[in-house]
N, CA and C atoms of all chains as a GROMACS GRO file, in nm:
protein
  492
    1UNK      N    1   3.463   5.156  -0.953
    1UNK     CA    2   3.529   5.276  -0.899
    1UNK      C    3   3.466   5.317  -0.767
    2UNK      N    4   3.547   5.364  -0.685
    2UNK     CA    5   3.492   5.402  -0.559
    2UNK      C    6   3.467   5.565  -0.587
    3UNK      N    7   3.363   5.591  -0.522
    3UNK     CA    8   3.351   5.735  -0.488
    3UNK      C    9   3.284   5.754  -0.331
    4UNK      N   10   3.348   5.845  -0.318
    4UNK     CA   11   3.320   5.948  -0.147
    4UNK      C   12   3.194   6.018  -0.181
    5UNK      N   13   3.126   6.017  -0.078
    5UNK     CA   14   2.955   6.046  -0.084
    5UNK      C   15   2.978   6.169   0.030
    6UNK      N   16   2.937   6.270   0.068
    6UNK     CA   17   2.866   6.419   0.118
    6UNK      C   18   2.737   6.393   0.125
    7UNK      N   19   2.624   6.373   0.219
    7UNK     CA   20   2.488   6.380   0.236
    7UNK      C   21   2.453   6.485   0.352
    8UNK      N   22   2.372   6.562   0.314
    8UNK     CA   23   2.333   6.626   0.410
    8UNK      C   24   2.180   6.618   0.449
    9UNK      N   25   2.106   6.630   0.532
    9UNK     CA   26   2.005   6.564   0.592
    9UNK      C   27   1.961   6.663   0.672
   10UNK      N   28   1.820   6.778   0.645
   10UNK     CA   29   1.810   6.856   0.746
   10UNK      C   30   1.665   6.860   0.751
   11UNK      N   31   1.606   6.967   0.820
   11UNK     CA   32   1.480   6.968   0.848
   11UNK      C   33   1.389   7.047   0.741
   12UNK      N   34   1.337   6.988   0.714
   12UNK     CA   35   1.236   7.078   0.561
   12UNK      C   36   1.190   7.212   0.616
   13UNK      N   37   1.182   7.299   0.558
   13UNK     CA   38   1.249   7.448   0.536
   13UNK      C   39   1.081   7.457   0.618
   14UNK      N   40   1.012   7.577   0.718
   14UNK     CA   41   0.932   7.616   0.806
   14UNK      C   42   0.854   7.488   0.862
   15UNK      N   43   0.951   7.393   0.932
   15UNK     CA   44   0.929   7.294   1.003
   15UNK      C   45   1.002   7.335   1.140
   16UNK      N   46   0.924   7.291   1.268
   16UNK     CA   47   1.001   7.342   1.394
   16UNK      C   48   1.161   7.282   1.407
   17UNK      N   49   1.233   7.393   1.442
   17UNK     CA   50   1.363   7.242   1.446
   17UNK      C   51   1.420   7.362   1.566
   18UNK      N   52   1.400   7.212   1.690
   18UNK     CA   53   1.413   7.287   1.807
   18UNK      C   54   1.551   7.300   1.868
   19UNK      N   55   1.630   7.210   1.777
   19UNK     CA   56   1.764   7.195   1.827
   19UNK      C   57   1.825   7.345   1.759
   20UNK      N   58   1.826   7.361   1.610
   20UNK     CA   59   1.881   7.478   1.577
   20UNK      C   60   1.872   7.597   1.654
   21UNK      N   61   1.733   7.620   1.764
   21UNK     CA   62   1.698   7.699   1.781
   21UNK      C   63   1.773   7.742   1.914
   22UNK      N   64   1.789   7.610   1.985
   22UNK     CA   65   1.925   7.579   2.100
   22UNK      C   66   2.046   7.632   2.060
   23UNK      N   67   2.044   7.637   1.945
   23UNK     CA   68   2.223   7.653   1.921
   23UNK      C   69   2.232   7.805   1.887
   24UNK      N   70   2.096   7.833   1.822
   24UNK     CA   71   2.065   8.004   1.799
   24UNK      C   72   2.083   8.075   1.908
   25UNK      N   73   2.022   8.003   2.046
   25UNK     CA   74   1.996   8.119   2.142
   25UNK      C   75   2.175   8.094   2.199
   26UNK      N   76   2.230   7.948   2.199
   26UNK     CA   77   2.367   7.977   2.263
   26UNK      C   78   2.465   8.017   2.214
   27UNK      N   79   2.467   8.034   2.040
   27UNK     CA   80   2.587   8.108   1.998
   27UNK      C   81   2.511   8.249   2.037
   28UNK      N   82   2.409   8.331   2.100
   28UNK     CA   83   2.396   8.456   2.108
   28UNK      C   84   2.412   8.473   2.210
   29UNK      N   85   2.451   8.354   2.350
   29UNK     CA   86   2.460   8.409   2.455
   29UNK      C   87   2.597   8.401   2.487
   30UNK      N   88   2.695   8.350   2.395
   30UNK     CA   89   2.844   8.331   2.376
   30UNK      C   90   2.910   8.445   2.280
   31UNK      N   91   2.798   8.544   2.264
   31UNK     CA   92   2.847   8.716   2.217
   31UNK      C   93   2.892   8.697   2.070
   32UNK      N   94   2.823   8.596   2.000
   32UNK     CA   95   2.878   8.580   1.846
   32UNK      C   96   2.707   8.662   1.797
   33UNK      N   97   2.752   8.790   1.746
   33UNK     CA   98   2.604   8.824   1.691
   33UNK      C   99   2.584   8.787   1.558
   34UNK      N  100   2.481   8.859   1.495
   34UNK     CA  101   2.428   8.791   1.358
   34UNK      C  102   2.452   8.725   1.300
   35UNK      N  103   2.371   8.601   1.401
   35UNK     CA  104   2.362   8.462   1.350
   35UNK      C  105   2.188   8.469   1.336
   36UNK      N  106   2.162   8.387   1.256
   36UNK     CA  107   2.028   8.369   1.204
   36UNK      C  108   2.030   8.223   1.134
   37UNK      N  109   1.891   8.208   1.136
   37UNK     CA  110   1.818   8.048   1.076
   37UNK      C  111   1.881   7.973   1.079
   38UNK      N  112   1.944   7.932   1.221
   38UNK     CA  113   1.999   7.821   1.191
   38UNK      C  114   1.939   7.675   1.183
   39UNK      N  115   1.976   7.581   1.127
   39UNK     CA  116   1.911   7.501   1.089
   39UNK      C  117   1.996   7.329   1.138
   40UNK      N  118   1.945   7.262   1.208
   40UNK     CA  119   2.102   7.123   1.242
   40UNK      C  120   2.049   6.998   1.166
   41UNK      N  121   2.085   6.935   1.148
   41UNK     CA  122   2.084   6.763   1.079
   41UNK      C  123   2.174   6.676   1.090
   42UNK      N  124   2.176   6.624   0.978
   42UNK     CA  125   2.280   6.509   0.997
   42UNK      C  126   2.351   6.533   0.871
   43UNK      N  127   2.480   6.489   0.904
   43UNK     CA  128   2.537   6.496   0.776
   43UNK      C  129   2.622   6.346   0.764
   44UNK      N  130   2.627   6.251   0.684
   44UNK     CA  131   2.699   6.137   0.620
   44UNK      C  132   2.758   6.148   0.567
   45UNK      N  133   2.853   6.055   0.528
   45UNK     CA  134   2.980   6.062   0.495
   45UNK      C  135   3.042   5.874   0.481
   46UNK      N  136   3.022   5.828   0.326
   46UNK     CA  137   3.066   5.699   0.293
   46UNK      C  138   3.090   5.698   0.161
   47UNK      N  139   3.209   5.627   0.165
   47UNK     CA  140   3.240   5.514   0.019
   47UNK      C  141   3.136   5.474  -0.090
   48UNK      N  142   3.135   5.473  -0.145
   48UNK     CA  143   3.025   5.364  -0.238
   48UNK      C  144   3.102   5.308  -0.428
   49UNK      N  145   3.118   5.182  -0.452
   49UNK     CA  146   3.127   5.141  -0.540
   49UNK      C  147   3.070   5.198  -0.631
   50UNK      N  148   3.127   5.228  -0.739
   50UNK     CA  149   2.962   5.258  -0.854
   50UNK      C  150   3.027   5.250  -1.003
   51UNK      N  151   2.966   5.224  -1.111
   51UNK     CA  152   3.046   5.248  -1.202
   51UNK      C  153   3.066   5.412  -1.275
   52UNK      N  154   2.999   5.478  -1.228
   52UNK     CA  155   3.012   5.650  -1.226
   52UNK      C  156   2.972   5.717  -1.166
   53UNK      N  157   3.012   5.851  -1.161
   53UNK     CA  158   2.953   5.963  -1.100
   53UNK      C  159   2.782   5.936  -1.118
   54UNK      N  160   2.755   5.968  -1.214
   54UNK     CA  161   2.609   5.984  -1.171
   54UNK      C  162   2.527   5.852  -1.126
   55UNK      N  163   2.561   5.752  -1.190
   55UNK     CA  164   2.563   5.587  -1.111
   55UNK      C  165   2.550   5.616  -0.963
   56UNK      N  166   2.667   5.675  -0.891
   56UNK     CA  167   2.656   5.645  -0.755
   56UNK      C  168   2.568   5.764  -0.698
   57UNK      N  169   2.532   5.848  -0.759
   57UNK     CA  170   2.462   5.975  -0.742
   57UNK      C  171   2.302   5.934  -0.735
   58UNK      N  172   2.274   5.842  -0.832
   58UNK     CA  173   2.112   5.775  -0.796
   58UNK      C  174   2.117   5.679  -0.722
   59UNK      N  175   2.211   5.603  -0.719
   59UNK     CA  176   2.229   5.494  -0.599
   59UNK      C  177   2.209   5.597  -0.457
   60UNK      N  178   2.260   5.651  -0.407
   60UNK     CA  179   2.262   5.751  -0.313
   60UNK      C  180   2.157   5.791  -0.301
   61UNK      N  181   2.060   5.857  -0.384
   61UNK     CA  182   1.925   5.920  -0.413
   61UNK      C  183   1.862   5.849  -0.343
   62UNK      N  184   1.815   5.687  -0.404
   62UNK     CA  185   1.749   5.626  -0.351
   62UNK      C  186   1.800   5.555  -0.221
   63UNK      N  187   1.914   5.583  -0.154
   63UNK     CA  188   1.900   5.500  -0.018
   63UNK      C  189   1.876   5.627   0.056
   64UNK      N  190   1.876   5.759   0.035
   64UNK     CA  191   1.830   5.862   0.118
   64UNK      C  192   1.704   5.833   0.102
   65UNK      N  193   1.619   5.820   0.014
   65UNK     CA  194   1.461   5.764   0.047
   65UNK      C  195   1.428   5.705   0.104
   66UNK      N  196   1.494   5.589   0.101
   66UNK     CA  197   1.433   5.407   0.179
   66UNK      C  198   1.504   5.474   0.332
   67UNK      N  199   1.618   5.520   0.363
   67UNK     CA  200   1.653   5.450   0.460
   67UNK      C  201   1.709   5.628   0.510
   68UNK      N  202   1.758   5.706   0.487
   68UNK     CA  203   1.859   5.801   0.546
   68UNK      C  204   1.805   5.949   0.583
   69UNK      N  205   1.721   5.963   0.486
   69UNK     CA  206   1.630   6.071   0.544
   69UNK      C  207   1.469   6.034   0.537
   70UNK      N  208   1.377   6.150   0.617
   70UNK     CA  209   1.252   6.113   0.685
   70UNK      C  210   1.175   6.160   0.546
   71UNK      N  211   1.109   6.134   0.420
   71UNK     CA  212   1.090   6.240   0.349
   71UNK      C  213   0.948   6.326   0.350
   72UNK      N  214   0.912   6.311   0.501
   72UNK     CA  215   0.772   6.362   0.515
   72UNK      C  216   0.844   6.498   0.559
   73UNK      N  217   1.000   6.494   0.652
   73UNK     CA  218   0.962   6.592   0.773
   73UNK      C  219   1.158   6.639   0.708
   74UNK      N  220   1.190   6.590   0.623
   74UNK     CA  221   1.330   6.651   0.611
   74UNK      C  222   1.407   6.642   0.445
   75UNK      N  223   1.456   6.728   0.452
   75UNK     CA  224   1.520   6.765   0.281
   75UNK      C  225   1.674   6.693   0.275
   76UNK      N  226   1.706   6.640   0.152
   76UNK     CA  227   1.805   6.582   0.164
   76UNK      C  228   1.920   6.633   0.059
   77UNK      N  229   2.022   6.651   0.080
   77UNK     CA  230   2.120   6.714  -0.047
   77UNK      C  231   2.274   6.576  -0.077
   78UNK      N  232   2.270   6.563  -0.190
   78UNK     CA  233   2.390   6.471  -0.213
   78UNK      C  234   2.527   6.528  -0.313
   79UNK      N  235   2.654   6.496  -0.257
   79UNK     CA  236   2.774   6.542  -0.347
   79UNK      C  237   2.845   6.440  -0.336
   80UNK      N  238   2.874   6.434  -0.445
   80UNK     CA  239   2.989   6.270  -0.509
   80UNK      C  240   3.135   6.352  -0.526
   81UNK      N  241   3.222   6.317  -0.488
   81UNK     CA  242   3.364   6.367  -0.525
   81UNK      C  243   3.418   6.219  -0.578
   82UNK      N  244   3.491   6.277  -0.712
   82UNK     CA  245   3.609   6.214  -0.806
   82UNK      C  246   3.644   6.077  -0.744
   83UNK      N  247   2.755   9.231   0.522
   83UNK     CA  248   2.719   9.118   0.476
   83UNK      C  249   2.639   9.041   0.482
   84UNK      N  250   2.564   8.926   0.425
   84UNK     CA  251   2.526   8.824   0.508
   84UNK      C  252   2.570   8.702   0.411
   85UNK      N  253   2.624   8.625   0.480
   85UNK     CA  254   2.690   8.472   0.438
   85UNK      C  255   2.610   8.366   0.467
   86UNK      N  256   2.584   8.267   0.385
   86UNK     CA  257   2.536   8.136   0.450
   86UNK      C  258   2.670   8.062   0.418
   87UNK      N  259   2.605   8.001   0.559
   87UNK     CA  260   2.743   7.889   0.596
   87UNK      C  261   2.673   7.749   0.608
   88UNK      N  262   2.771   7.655   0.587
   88UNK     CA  263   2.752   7.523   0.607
   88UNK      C  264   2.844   7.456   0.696
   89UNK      N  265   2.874   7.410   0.782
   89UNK     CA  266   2.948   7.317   0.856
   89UNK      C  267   2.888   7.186   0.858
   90UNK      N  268   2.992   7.104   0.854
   90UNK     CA  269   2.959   6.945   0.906
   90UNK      C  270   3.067   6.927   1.032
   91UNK      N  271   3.036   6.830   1.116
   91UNK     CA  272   3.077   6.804   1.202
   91UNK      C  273   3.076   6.665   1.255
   92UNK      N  274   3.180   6.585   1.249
   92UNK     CA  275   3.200   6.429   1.222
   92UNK      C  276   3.276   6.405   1.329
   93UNK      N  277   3.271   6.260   1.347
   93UNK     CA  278   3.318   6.180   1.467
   93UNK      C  279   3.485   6.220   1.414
   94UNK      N  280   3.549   6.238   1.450
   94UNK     CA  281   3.748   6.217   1.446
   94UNK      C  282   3.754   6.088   1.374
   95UNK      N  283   3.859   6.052   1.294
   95UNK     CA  284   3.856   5.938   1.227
   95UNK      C  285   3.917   5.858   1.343
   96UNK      N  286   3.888   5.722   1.320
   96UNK     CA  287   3.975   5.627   1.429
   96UNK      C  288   3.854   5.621   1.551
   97UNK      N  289   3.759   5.719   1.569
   97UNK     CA  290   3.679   5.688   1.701
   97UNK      C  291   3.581   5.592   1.651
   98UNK      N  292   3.550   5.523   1.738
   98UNK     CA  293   3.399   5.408   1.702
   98UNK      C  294   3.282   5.520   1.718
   99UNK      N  295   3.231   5.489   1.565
   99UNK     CA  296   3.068   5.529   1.512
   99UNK      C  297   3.006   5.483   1.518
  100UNK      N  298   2.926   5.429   1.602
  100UNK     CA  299   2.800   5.299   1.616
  100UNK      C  300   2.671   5.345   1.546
  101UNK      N  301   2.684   5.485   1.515
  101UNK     CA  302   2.559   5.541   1.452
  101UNK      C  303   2.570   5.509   1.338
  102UNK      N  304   2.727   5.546   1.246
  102UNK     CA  305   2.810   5.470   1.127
  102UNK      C  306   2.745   5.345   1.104
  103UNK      N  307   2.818   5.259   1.198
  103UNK     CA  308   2.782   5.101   1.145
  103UNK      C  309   2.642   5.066   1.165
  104UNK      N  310   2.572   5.132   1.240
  104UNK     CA  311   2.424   5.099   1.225
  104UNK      C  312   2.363   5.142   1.072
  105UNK      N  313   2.404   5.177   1.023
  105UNK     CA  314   2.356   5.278   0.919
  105UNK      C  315   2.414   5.156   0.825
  106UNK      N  316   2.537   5.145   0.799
  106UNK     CA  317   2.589   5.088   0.736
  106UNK      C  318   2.570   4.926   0.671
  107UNK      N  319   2.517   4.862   0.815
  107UNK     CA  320   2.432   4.743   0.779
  107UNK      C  321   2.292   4.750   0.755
  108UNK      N  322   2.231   4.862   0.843
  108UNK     CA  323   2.106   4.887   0.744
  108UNK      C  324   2.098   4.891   0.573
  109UNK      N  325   2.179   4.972   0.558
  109UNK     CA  326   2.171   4.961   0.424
  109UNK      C  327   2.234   4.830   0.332
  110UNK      N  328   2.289   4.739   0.396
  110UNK     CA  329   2.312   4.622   0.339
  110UNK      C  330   2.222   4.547   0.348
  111UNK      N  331   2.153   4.595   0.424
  111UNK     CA  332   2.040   4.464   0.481
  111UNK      C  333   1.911   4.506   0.371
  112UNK      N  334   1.951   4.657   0.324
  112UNK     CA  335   1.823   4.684   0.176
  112UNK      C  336   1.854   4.641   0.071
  113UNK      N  337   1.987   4.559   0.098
  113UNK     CA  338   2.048   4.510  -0.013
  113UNK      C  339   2.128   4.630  -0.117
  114UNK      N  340   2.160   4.727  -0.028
  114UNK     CA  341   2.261   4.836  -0.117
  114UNK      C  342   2.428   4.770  -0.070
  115UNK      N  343   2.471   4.734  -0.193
  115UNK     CA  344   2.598   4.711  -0.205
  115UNK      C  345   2.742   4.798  -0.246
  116UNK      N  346   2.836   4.777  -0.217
  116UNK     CA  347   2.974   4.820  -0.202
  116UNK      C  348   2.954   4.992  -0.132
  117UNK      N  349   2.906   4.937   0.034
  117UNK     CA  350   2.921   5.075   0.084
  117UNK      C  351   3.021   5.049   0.216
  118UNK      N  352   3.046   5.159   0.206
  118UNK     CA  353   3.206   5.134   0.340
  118UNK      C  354   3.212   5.271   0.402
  119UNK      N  355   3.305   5.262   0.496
  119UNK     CA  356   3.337   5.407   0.602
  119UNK      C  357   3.177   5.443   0.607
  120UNK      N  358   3.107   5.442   0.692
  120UNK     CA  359   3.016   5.542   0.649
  120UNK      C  360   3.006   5.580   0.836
  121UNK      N  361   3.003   5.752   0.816
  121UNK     CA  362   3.057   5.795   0.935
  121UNK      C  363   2.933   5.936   0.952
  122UNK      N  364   2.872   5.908   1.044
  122UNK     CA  365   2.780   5.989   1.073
  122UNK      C  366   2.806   6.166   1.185
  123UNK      N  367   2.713   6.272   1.143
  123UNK     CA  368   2.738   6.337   1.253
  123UNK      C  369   2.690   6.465   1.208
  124UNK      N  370   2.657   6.588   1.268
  124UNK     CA  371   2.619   6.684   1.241
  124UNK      C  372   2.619   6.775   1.128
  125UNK      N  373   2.483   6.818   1.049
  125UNK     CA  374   2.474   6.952   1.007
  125UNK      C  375   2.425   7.010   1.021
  126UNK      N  376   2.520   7.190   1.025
  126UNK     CA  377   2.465   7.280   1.065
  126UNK      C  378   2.428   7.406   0.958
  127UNK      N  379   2.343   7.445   0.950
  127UNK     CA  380   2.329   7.559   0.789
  127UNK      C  381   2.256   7.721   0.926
  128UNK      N  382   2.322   7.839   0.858
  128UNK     CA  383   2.258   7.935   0.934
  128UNK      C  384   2.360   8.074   0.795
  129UNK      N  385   2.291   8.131   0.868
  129UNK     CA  386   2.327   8.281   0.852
  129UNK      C  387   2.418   8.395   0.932
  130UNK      N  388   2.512   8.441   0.852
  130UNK     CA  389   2.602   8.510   0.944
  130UNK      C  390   2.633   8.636   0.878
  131UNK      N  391   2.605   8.719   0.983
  131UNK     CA  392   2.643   8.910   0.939
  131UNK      C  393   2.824   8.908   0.922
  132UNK      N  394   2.865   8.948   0.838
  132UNK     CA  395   3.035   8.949   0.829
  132UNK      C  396   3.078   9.034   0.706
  133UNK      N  397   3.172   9.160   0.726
  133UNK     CA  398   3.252   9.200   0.648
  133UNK      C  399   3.301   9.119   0.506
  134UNK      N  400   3.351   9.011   0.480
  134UNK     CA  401   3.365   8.938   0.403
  134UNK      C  402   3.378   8.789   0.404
  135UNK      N  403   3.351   8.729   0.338
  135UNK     CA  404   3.380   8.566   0.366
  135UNK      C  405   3.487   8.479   0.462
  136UNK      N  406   3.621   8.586   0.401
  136UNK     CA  407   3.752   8.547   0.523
  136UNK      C  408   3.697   8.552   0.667
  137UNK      N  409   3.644   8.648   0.688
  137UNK     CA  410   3.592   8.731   0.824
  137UNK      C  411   3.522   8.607   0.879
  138UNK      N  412   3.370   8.604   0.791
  138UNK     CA  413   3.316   8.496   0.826
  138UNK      C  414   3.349   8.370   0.896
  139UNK      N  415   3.416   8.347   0.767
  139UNK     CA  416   3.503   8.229   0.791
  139UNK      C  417   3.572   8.171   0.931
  140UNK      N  418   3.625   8.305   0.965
  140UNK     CA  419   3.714   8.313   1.070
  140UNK      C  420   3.649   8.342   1.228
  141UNK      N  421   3.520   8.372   1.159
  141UNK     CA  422   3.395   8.370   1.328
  141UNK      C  423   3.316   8.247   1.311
  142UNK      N  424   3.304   8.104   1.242
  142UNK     CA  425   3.207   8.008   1.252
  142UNK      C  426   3.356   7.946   1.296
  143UNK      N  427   3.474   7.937   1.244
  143UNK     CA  428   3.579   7.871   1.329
  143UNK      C  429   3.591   7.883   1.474
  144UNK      N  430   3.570   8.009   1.517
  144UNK     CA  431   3.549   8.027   1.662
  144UNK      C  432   3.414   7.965   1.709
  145UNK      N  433   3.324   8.003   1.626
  145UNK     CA  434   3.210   7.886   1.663
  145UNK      C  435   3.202   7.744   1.709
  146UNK      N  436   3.288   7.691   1.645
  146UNK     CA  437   3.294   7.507   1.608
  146UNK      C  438   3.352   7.526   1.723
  147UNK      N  439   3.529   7.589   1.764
  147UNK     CA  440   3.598   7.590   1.866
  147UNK      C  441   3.525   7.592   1.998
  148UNK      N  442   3.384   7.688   2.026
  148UNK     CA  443   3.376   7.709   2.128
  148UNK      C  444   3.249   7.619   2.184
  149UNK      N  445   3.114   7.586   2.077
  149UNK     CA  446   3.046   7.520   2.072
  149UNK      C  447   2.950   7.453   1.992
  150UNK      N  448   3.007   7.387   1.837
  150UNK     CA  449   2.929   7.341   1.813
  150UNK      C  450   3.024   7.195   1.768
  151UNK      N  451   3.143   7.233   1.791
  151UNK     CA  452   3.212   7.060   1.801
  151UNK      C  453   3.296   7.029   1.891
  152UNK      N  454   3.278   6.890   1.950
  152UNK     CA  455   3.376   6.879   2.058
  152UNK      C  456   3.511   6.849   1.993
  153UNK      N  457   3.586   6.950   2.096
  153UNK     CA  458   3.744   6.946   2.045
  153UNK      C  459   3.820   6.825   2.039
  154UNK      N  460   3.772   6.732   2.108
  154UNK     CA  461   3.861   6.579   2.130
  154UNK      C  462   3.822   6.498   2.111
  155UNK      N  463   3.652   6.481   2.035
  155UNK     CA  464   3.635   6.393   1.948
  155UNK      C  465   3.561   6.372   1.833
  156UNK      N  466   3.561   6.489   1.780
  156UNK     CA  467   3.529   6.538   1.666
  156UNK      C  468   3.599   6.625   1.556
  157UNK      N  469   3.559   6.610   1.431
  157UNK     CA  470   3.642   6.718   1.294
  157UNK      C  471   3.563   6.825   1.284
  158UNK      N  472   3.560   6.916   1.245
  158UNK     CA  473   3.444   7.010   1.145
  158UNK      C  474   3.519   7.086   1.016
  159UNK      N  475   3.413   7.073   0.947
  159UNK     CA  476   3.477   7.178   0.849
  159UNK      C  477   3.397   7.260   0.766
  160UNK      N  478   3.379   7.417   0.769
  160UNK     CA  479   3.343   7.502   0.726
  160UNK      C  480   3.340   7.557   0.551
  161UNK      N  481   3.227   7.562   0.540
  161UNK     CA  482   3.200   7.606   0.365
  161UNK      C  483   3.134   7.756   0.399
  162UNK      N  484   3.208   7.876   0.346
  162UNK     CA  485   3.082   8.006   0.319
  162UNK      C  486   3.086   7.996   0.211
  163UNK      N  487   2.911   8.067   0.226
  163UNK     CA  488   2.847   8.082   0.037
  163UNK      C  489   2.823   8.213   0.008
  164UNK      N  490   2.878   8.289  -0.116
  164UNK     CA  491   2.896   8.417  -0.097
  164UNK      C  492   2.760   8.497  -0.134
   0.00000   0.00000   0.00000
């Protein structure tokens, strides 16, 4: 069965993340107020064979370890859809 | 209020992802099998002052619109968390 993978990939929570902080000061200088912590990453988005939900859910787990996120310097979140 | 929001923000389907297919044979090359589409690109997580979720909703759309996705070659799509 195929399932659609959601990964999100960001910076571990009071780690500098200088890009968010770019986007903080320019959505405030583009007059959008209370915005706060923002935070940027990566987000993925693939297919994967598996024989179930939670099957492709540890498959996923572990290639965010080996290969998709940093796990010294960033937090990783995964969602499997149907 | 305060809302956390999530956006992702992805290449347009149909554009070449080289970040995608780099990714994509990496992970074949760890020997992870039956993975496909895999399409890379921004996440963004922050905090937003707003009357209600619709509201919200309806000021990170002006967001994406104005700067945090490009209009002609990119998707985004918005989650608030109440």
């Amino acid at each position: 069965m195929k399932f659609r993978v959601h990964v999100r990939v960001l910076p571990r929570a009071g780690l500098l993340d200088p890009q968010g902080q770019a986007v903080e000061h320019a959505l405030a200088a583009l007059k959008f107020g209370g915005i706060s912590n923002v935070h940027i990453g990566k987000a993925i988005e693939f297919e994967v064979n598996a024989d179930s939900a939670d099957r492709a859910q540890a498959e996923v787990k572990r290639m965010c370890e080996q290969l998709l996120a940093n796990p010294v310097t960033e937090d990783f979140s995964i969602a499997v859809e149907g």
